[in-house]
C-alpha positions as CSV (number, residue, x, y, z in Angstrom):
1,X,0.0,0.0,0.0
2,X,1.4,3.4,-0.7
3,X,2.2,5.6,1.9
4,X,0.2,8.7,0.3
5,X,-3.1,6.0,0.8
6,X,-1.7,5.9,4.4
7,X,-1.6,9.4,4.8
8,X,-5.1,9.9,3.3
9,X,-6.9,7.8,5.9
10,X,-5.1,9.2,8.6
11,X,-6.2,12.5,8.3
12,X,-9.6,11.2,8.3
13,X,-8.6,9.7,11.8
14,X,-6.8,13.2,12.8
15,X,-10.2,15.2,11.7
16,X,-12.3,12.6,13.6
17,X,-10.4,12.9,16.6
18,X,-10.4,16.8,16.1
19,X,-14.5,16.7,15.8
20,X,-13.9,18.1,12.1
21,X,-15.9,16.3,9.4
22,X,-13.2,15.1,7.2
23,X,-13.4,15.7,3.4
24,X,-13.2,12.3,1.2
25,X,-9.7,12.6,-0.9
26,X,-10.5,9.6,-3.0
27,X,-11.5,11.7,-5.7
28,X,-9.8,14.9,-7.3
29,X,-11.0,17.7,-9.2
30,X,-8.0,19.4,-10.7
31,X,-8.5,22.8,-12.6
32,X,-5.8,23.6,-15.5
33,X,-6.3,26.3,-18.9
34,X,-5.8,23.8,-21.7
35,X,-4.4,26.8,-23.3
36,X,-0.6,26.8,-22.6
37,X,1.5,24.1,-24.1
38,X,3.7,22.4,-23.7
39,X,2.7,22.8,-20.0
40,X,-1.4,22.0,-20.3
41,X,-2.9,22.3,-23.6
42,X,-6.0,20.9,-25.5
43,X,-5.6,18.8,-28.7
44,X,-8.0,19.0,-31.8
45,X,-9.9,16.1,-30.2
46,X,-10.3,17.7,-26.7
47,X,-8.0,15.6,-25.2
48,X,-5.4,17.6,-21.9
49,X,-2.2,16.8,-22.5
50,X,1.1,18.2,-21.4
51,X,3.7,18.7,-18.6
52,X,1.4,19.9,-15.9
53,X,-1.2,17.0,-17.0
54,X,1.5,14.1,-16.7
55,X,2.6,15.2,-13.6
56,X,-0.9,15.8,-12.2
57,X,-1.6,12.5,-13.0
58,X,1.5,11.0,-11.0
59,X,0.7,12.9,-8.4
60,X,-2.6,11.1,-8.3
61,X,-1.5,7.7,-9.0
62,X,1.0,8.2,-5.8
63,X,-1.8,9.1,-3.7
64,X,-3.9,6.5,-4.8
65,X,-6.7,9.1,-6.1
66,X,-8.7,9.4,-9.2
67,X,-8.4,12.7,-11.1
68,X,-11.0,14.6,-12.9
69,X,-9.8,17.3,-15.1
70,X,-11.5,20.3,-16.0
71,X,-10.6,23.3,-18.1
72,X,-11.1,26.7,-17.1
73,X,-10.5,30.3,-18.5
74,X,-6.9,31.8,-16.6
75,X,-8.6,34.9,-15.3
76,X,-11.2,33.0,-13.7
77,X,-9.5,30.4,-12.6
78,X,-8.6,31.4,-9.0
79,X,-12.4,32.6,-8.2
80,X,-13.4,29.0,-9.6
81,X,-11.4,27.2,-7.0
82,X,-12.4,29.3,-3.8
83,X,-16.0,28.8,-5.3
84,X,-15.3,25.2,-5.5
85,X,-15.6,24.2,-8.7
86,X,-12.3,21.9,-8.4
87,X,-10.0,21.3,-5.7
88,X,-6.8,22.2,-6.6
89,X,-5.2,24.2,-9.5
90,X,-2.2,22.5,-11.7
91,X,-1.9,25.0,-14.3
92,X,1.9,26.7,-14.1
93,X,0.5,29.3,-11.3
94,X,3.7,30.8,-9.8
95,X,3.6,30.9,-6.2
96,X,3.6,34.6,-5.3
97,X,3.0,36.1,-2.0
98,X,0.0,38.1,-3.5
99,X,-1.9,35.0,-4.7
100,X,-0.8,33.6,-1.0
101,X,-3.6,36.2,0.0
102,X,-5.8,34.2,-2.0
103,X,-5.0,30.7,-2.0
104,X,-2.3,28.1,-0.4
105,X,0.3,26.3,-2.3
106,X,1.9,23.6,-2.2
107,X,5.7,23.5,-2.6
108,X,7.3,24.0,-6.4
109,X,6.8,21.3,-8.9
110,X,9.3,23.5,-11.4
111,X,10.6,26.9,-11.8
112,X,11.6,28.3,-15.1
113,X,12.7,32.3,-16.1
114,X,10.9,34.5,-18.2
115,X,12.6,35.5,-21.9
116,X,11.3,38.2,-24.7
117,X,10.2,36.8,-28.3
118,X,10.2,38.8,-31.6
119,X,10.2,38.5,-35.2
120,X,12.8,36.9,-36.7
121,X,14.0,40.7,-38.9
122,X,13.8,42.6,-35.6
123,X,15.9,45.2,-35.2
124,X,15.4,44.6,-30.8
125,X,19.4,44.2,-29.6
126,X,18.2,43.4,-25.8
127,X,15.6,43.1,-23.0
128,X,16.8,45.9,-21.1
129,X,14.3,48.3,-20.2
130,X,16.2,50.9,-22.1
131,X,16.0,48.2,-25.4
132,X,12.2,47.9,-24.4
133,X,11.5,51.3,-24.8
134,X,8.4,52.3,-26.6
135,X,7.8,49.6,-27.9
136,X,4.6,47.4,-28.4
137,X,4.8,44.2,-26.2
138,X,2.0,41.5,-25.9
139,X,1.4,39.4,-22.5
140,X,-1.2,37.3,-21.4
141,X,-3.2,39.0,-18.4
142,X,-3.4,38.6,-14.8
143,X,0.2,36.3,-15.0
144,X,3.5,37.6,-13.5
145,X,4.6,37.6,-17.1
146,X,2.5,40.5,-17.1
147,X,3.2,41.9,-14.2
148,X,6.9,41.8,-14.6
149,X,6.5,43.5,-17.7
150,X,4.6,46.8,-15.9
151,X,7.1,46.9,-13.5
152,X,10.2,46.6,-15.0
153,X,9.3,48.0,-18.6
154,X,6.9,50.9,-17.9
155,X,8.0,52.9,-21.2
156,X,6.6,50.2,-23.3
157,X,2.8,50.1,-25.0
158,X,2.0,46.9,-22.7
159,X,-1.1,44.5,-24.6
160,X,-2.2,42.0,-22.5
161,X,-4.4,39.0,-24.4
162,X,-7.0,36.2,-22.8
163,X,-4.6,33.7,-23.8
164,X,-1.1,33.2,-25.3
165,X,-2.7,32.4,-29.1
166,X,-3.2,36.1,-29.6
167,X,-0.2,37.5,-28.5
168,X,1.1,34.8,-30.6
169,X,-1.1,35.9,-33.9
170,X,-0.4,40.1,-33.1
171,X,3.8,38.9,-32.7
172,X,3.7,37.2,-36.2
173,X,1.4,39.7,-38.2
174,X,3.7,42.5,-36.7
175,X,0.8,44.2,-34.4
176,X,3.5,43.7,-31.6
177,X,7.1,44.5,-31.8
178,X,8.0,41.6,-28.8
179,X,6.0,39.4,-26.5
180,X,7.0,38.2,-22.9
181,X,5.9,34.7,-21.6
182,X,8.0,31.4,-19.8
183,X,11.1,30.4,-21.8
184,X,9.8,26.9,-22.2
185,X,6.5,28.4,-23.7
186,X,7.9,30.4,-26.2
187,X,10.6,28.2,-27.2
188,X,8.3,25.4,-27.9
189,X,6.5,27.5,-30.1
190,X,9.3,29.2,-32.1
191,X,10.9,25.6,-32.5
192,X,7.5,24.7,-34.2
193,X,6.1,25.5,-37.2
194,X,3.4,27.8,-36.1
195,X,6.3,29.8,-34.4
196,X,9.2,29.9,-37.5
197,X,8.4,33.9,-37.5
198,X,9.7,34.4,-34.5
199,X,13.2,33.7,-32.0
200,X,14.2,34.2,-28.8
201,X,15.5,37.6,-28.1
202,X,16.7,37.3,-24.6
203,X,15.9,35.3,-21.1
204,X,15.1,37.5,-18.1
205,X,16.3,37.4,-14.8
206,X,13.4,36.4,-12.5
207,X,12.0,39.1,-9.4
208,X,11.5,36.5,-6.7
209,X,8.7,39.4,-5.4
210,X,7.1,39.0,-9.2
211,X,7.8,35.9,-10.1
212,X,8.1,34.2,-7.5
213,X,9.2,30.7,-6.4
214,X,8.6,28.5,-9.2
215,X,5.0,27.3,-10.2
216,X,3.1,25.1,-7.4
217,X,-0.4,23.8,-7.2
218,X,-2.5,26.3,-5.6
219,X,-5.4,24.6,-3.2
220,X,-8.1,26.8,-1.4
221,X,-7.2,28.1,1.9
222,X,-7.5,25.4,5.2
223,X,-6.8,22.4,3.2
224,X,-4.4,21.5,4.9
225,X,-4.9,17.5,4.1
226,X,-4.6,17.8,0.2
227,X,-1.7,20.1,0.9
228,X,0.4,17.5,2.7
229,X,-1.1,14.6,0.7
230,X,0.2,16.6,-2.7
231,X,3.6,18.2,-0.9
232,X,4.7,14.6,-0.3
233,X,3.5,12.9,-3.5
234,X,5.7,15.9,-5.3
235,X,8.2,14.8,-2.9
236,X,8.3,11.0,-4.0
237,X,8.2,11.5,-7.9
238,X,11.1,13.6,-7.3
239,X,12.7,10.6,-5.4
240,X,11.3,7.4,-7.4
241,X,12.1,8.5,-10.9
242,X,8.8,9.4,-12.3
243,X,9.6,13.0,-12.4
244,X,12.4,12.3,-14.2
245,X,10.5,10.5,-16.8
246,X,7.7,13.4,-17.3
247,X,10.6,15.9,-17.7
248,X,12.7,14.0,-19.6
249,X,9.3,13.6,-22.6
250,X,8.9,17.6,-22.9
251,X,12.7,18.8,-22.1
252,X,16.1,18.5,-22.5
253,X,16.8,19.8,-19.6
254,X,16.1,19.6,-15.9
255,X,13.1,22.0,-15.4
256,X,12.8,21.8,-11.7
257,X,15.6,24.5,-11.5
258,X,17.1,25.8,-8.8
C-alpha cells in the first residue's frame, strides 16, 4: 500500500479525533487552462495533454486518487477554485505572496525564467528596459509575465491578451514588436512550425517578489490534508524517478531548477 493512501486515511482519523468532518480525498477535481503548451494544452480532439497533465496525474497515481480534469478560462481560474468548482489548481501558477492572499500552495513542482520573443528581422538588440522602450509588447493578463513586464518596462505600449494564441497571432502579423511569456512556452512554439516567424531575443532574470518561487499547485485556503497529501507525493516522484520520466518527454533539460 502506498504511503500517500496511508496518509489519506489518517487524516480522516486526525479530523475525527479533532470533531472536524473530514473531506473524502478519493477523488480529485484538478482545474488547468488547456491553453498553454507544452505545460497543459487541449488537442484537436479535446484531449489535456502536457507537462502539468503528466505530472498531475503522477501525483494522483501516488496518492492513490482518481483525477478529474476540468478546463477553465486563466482569469477566472482562482475565483473558480475558492467557489469550489475543483480542488486544486495544476496549471503553471507561480507561487507569489499576493496570490498567498488568496490561496495556499503547495511546494514548487518547477521553476523556469521568463525571456522576450520577436520576429525573426527585428531590429530589438536586448531586453533591457532601455531596449524595451516604446515599444509594443504583448502578454497574457493577470500572469507575472505581465506583471513583470509593468514593472520593469513601464516605457513600453504593454497588450495583454486572454490567452497566449493572440499575442502569438499580433507577434507574427507584426501588431506587436515583442512578447514576454515562460522560456519553455515560447521556445516550444518558435521551435514549431506555427512559431518559425519568430526567435528568442533574450531570457530575463526572475524578481522572486514577481515571479516568484517557481510554479506550485495552488489549493483553497484550510486544506491542509490535500496540501500534505500533494507536498509529499511531489516529494516521492522527485525521489522514485517518475519525475524524471515526465521531464525528460517535454525537455532536454532539468526544469525543476534551482
Amino acid at each position: 500500500m502506498k504511503f500517500m493512501r496511508w496518509a489519506a486515511a489518517a487524516a480522516v482519523i486526525i479530523a475525527a479525533v479533532n470533531g472536524a468532518e473530514a473531506k473524502d480525498w478519493s477523488k480529485v477535481r484538478i482545474g488547468t487552462e488547456g491553453a498553454y503548451p507544452p505545460f497543459n494544452n487541449l488537442t484537436s480532439d479535446g484531449q489535456l495533454v502536457g507537462f502539468d497533465i503528466d505530472i498531475a496525474k503522477a501525483l494522483c497515481d501516488e496518492m492513490g486518487v482518481e483525477c478529474e480534469f476540468i478546463t477553465q478560462d486563466w482569469d477566472g481560474i482562482i475565483p473558480a477554485l475558492q467557489a469550489g468548482k475543483f480542488d486544486a489548481i495544476i496549471a503553471s501558477m507561480s507561487i507569489t505572496d499576493e496570490r498567498k492572499e488568496k490561496v495556499d500552495f503547495t511546494e514548487k513542482y518547477y521553476n523556469t525564467p521568463p525571456a522576450i520573443a520577436v520576429p525573426k528581422d527585428s531590429d530589438l538588440k536586448g531586453v533591457t528596459a532601455e531596449d524595451l522602450g516604446g515599444i509594443a509588447l504583448g502578454a497574457q493578463s493577470s500572469t507575472t509575465h505581465s506583471n513583470y513586464a509593468e514593472a520593469k518596462f513601464p516605457d513600453t505600449d504593454l497588450r495583454l491578451y486572454p490567452t497566449p494564441d493572440e499575442y502569438k497571432l499580433d507577434l507574427e502579423s507584426g501588431r506587436i514588436d515583442a512578447a514576454i511569456d515562460d522560456v519553455v512556452v515560447l521556445s516550444e512554439w518558435i521551435n514549431s512550425s506555427d512559431g518559425s516567424c519568430c526567435r528568442i531575443l533574450g531570457t530575463l532574470t526572475p524578481d522572486p517578489v514577481i515571479n516568484g518561487e517557481g510554479a506550485g499547485i495552488a489549493i483553497r485556503k484550510g486544506e491542509t490534508e490535500l496540501k500534505e497529501m500533494l507536498n509529499a507525493a511531489i516529494k516521492a516522484i522527485r525521489e522514485n524517478g517518475t519525475y524524471k520520466k515526465i521531464n525528460d518527454k517535454y525537455f532536454e533539460f532539468d526544469v525543476y531548477g534551482g
